[in-house]
N, CA, C and O of each residue as an XYZ file, in Angstrom:
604
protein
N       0.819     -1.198      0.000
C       0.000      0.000      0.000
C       0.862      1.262      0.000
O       0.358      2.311     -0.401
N       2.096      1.233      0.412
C       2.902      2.683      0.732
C       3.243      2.972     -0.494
O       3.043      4.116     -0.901
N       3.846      1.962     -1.360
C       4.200      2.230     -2.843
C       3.150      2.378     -3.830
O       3.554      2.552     -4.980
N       1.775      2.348     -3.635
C       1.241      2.330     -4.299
C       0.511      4.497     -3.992
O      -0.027      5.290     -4.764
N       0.878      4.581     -2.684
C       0.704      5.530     -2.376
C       1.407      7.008     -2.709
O       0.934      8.125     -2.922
N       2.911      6.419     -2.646
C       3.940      6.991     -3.172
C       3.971      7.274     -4.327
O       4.266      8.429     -4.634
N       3.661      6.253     -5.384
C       3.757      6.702     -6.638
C       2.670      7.262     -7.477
O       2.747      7.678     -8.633
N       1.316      7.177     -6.439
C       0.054      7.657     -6.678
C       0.668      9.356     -6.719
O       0.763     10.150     -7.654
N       1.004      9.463     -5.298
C       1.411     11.020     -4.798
C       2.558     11.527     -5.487
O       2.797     12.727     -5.622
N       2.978     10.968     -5.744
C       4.280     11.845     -6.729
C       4.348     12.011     -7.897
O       5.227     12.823     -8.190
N       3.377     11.278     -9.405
C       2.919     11.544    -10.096
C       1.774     12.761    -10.260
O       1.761     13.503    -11.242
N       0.610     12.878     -8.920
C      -0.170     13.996     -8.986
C       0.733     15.527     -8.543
O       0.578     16.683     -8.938
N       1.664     14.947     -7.604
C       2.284     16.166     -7.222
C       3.265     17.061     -8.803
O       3.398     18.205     -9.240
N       3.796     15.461     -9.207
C       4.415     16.038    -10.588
C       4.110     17.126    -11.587
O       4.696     18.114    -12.029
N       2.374     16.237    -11.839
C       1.661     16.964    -12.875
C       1.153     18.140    -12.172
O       1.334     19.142    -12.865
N       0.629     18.376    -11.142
C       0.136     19.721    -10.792
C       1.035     20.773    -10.958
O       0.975     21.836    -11.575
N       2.228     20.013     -9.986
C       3.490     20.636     -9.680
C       3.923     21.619    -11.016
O       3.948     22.848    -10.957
N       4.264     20.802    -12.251
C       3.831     21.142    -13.568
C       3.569     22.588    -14.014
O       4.043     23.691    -14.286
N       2.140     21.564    -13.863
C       0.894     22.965    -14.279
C       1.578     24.010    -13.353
O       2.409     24.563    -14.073
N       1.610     24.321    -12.637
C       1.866     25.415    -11.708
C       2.970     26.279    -12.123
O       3.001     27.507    -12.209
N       4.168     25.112    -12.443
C       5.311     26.327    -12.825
C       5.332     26.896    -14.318
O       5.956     27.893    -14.682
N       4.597     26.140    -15.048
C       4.616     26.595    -16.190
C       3.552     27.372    -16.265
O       3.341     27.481    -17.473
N       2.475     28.189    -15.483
C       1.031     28.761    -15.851
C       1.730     29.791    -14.841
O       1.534     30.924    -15.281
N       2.465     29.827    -13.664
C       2.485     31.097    -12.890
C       3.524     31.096    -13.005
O       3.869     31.969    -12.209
N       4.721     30.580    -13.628
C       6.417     31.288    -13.198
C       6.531     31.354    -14.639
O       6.287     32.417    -15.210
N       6.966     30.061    -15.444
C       7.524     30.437    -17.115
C       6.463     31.144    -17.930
O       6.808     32.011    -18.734
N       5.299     30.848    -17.780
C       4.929     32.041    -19.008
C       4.678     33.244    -18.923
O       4.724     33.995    -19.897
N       4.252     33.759    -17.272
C       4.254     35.457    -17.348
C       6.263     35.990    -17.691
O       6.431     37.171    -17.991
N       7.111     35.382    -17.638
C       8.299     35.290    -18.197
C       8.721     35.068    -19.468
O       9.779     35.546    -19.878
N       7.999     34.386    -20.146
C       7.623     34.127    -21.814
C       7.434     35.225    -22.629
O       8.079     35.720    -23.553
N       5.972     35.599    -21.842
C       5.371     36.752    -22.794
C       6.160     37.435    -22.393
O       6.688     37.707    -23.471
N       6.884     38.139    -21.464
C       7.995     39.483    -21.014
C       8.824     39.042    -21.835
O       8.519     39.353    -22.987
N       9.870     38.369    -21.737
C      10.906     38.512    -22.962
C      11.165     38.129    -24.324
O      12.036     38.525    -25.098
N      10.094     37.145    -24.496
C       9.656     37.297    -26.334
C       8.800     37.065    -27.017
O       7.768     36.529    -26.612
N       8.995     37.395    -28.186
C       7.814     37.855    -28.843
C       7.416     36.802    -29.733
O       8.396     36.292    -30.275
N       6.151     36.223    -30.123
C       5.671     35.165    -30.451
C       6.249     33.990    -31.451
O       6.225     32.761    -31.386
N       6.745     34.871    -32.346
C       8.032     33.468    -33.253
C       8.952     32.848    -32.406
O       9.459     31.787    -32.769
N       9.256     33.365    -31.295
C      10.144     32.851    -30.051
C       9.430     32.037    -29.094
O       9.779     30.954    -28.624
N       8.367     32.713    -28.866
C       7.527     31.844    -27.363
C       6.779     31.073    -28.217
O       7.181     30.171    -27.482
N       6.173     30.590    -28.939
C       5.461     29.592    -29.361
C       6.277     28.393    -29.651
O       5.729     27.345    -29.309
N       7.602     28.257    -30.266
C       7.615     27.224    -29.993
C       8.656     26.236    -29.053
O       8.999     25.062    -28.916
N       8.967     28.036    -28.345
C       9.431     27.182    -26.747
C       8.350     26.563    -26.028
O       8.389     25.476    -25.453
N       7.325     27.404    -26.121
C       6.153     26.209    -25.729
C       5.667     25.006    -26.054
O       5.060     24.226    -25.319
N       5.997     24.865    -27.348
C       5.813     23.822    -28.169
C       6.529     22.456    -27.568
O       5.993     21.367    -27.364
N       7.727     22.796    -27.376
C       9.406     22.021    -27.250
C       8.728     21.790    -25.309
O       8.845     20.632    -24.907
N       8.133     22.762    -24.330
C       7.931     22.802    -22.815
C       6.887     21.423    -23.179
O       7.086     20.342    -22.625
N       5.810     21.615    -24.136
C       4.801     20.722    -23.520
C       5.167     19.436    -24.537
O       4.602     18.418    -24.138
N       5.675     19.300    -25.307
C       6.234     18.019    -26.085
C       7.274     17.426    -24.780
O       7.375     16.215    -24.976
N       7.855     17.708    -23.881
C       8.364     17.149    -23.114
C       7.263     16.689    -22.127
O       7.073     15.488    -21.939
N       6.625     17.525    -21.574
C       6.026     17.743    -19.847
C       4.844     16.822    -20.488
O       4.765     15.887    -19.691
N       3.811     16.588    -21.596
C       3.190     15.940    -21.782
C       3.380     14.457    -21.791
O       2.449     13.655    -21.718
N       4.617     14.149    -21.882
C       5.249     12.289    -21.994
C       4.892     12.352    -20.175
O       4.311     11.406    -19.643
N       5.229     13.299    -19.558
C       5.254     12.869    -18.375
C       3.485     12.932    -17.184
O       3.159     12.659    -16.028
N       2.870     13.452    -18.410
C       1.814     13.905    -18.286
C       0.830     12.756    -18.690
O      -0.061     12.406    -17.916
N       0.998     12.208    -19.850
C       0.741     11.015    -20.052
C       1.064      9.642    -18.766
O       0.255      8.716    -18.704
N       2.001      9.663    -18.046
C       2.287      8.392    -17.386
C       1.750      8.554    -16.024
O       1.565      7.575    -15.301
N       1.410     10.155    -15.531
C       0.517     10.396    -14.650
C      -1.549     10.511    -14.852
O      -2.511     10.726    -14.115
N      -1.395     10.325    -15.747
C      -3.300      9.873    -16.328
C      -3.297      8.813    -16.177
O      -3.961      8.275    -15.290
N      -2.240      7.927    -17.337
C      -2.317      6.528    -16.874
C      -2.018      5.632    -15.487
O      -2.855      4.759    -15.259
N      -1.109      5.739    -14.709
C      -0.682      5.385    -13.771
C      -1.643      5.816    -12.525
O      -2.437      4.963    -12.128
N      -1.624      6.717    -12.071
C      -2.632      7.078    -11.261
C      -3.940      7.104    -11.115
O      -4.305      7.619    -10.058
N      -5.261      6.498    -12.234
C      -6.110      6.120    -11.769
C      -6.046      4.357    -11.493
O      -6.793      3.639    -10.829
N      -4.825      4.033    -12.304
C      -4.503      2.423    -11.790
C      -4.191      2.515    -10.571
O      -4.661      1.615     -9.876
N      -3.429      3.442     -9.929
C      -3.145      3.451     -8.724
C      -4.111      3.668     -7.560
O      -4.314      3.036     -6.523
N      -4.697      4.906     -8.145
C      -5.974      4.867     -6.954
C      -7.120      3.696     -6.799
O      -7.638      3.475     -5.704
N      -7.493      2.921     -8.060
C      -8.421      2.021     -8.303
C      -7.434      0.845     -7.386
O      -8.053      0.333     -6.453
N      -6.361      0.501     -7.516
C      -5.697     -0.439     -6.714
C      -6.101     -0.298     -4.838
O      -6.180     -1.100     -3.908
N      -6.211      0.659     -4.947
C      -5.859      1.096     -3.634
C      -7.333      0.830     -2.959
O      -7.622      0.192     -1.947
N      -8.011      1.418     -3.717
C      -9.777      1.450     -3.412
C     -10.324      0.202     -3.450
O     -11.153     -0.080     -2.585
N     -10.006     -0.664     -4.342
C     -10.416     -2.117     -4.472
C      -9.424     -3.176     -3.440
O     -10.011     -4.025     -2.770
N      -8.130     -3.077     -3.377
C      -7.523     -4.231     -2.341
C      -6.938     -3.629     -1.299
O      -6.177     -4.342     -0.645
N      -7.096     -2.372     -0.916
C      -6.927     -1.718      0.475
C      -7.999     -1.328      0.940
O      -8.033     -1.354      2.170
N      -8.868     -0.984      0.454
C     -10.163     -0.247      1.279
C     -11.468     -1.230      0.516
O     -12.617     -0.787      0.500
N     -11.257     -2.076      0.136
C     -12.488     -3.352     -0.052
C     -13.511     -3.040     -0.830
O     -14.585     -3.637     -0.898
N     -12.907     -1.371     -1.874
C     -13.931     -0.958     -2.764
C     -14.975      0.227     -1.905
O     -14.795      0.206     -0.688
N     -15.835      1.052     -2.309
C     -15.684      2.664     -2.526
C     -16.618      2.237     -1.289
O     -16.853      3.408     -0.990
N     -17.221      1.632     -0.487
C     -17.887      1.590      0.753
C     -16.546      1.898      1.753
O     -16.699      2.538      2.793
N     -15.812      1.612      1.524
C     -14.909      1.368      2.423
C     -14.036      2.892      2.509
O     -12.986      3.125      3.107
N     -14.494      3.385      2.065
C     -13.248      4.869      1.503
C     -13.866      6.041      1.962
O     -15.096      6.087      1.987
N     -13.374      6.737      2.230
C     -14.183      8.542      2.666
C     -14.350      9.121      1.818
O     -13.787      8.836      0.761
N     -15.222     10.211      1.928
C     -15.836     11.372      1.074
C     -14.905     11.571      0.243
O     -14.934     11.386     -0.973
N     -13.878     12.036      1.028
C     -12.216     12.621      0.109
C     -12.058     11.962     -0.858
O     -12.056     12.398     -2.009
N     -11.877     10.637     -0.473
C     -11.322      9.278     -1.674
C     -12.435      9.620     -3.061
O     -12.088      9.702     -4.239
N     -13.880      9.788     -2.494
C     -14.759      9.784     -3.790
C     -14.789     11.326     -4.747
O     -15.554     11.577     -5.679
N     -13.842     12.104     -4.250
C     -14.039     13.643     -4.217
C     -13.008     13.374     -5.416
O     -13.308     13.448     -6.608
N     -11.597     13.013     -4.848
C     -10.410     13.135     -5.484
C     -10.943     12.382     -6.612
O     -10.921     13.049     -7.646
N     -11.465     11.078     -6.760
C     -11.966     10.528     -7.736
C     -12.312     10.840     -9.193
O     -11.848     10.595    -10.307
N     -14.000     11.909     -8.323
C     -14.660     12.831     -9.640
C     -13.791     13.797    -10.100
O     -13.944     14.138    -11.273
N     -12.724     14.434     -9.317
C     -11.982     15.713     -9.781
C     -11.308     15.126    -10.620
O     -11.509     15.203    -11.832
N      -9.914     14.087     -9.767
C      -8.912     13.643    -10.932
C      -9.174     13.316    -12.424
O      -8.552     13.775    -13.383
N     -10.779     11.955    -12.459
C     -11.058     12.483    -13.929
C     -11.594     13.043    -14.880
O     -11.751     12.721    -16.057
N     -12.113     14.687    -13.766
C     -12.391     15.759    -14.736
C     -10.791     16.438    -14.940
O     -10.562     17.032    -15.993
N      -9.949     16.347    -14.122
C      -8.907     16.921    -14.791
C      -7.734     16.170    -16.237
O      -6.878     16.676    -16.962
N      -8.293     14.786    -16.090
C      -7.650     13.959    -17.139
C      -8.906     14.544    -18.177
O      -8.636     14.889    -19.327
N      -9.598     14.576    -17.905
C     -10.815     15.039    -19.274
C     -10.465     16.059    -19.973
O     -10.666     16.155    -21.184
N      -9.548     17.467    -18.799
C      -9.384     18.627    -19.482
C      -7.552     18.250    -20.129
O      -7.230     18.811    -21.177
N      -6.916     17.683    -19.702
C      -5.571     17.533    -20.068
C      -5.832     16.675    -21.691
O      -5.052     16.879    -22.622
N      -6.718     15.971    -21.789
C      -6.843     15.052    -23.100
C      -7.412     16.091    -24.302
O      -7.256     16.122    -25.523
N      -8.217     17.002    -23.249
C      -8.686     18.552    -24.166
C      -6.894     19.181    -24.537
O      -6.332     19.331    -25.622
N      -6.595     19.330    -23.677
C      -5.568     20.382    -24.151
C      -4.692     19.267    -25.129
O      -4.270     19.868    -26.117
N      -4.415     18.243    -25.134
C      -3.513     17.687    -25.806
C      -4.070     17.183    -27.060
O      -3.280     16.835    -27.938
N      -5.521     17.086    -27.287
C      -6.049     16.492    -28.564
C      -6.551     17.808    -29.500
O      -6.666     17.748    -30.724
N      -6.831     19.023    -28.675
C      -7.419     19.906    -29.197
C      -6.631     21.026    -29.518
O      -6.168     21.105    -30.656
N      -6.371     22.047    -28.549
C      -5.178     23.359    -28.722
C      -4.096     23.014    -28.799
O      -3.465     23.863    -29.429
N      -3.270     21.917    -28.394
C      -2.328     21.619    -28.656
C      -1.552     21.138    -29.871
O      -0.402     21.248    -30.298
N      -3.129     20.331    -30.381
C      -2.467     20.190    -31.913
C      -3.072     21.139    -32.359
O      -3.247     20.672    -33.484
N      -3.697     22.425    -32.410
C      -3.575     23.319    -33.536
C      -3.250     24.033    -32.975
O      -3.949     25.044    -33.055
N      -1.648     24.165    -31.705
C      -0.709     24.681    -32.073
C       0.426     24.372    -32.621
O       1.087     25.242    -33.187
N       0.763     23.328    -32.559
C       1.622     22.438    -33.332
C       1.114     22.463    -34.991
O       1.981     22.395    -35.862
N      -0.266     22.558    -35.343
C      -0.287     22.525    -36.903
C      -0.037     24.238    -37.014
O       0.793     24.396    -37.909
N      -0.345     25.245    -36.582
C      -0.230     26.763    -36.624
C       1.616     27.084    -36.733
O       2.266     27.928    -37.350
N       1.901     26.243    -36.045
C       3.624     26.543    -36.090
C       4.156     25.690    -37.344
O       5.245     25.889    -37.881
N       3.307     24.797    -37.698
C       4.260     24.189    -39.080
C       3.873     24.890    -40.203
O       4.382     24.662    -41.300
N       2.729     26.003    -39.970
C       2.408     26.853    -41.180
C       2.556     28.397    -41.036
O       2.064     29.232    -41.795
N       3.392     28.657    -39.827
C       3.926     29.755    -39.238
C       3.125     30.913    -38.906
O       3.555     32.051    -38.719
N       1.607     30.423    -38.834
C       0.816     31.470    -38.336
C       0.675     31.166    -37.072
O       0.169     30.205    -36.492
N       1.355     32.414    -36.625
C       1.642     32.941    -35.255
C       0.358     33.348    -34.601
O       0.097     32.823    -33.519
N      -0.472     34.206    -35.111
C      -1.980     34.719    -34.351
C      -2.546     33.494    -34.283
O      -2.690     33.067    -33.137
N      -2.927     32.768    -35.209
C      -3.358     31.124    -34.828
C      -2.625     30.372    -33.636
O      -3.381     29.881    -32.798
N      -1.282     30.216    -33.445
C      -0.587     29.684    -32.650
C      -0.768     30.576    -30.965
O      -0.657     30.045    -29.859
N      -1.012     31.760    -31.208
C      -1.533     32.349    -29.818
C      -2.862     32.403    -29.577
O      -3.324     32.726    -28.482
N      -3.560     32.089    -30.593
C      -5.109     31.886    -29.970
C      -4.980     29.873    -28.972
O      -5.559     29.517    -27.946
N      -4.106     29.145    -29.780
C      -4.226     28.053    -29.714
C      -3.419     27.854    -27.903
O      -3.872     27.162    -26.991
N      -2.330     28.592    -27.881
C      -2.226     28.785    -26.892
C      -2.255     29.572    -25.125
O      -1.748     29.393    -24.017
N      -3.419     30.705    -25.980
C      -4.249     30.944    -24.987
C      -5.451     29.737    -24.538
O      -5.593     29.623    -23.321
N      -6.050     29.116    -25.137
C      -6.543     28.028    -24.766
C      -6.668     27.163    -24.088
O      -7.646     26.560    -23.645
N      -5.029     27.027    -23.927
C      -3.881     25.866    -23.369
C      -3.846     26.837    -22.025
O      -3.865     26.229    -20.955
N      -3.808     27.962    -21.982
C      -3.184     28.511    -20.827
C      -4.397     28.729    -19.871
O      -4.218     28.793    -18.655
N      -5.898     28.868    -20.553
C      -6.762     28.964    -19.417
C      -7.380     27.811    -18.859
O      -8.009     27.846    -17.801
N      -7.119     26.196    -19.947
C      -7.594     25.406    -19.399
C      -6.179     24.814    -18.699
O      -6.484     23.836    -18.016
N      -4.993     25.037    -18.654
C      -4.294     24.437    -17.745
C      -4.250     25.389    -16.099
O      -3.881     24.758    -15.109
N      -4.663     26.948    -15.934
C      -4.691     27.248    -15.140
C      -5.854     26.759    -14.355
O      -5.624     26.779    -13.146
N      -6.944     26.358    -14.656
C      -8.207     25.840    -14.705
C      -8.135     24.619    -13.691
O      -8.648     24.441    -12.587
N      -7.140     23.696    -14.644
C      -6.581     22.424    -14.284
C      -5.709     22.700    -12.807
O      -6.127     22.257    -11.736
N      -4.920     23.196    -12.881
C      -3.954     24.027    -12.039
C      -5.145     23.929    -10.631
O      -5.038     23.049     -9.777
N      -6.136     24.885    -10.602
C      -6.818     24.879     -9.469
C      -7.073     23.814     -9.084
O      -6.670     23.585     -7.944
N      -7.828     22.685     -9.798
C      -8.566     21.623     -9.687
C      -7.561     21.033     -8.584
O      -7.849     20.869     -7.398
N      -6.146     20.701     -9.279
C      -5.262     19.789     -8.764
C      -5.101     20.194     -7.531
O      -5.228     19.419     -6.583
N      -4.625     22.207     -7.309
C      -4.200     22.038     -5.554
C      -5.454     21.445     -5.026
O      -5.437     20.786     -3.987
N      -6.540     21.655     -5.702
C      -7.995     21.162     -4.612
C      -7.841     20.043     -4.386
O      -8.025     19.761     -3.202
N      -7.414     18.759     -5.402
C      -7.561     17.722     -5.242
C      -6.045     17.329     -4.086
O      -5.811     16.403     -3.309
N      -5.582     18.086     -4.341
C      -4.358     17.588     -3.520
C      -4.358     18.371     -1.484
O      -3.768     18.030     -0.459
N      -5.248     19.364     -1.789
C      -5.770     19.973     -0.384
C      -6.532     18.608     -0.123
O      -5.935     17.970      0.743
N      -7.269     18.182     -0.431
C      -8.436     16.822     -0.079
C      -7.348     15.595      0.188
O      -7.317     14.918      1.217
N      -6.654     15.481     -0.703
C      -6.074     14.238     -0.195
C      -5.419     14.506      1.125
O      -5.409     13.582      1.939
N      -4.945     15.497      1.399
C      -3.625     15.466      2.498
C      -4.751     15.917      4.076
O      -4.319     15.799      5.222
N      -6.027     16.363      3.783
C      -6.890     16.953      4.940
C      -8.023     15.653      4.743
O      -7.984     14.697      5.517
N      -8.511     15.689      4.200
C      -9.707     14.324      4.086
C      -9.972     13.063      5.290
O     -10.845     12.813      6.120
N      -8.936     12.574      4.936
C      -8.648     11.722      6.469
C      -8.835     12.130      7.826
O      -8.886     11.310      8.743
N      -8.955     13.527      8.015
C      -9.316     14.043      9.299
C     -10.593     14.737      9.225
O     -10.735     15.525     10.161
N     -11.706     14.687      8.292
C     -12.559     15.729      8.111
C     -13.675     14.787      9.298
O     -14.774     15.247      9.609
């Protein structure tokens, strides 16, 4: 159960973790020092990385929590409010991450192979309000996990 806990928690911490530095530290830093033929496809190159890792936290972590809920806690009778909370959130936030990666993401990636830039910043304003979006969800879900147990 500890490892299953561990790697539950350090994958969500990852991806939030993530979202966070890239929505409140690198991009109000982006837009300040350059100008869109530059920041688009450093963004491009940020989330072509952070998404592989983004990917193994969607997948991995509802295996992990479903492990946990079914042969540690004997299935969702057995689990607290929190457990069913984190549940509905985590996969509305895999709902919005599969948005950003199936939707704005590839038409910013097709906007940069045809070098329209106003396309490529609409595509990634998109990206930026549903990952700040996401961003909230996660500290919530991650306030619930760490307080829940005592509510």
């Amino acid at each position: 159960m500890t490892i299953l806990i561990v790697i539950h928690a350090l994958l969500a911490f990852l991806w939030v973790g993530g979202m966070f530095f890239a929505h409140q530290i690198l991009r109000p830093v982006a837009a300040q020092q350059l100008e869109p033929p530059q920041r688009l496809p450093l963004w491009q190159g940020v989330f072509k990385r952070f998404f592989v890792w983004v990917w193994l936290a969607v997948s991995a972590i509802p295996v992990t929590g479903y492990w946990m809920v079914y042969g540690y806690f004997g299935g969702w009778s057995g689990t607290g409010l929190h457990v069913v909370l984190m549940h509905y959130l985590g996969w509305l936030m895999i709902a919005i991450y599969a948005y950003v990666f199936f939707v704005p993401y590839k038409g910013l990636r097709n906007a940069l192979t045809s070098k329209d830039f106003p396309a490529g910043g609409k595509e990634l304003n998109k990206i930026r309000q549903a990952v700040g979006f996401n961003t909230i969800l996660g500290l919530t879900v991650i306030t619930i996990a760490v307080s829940g147990r005592f509510w």
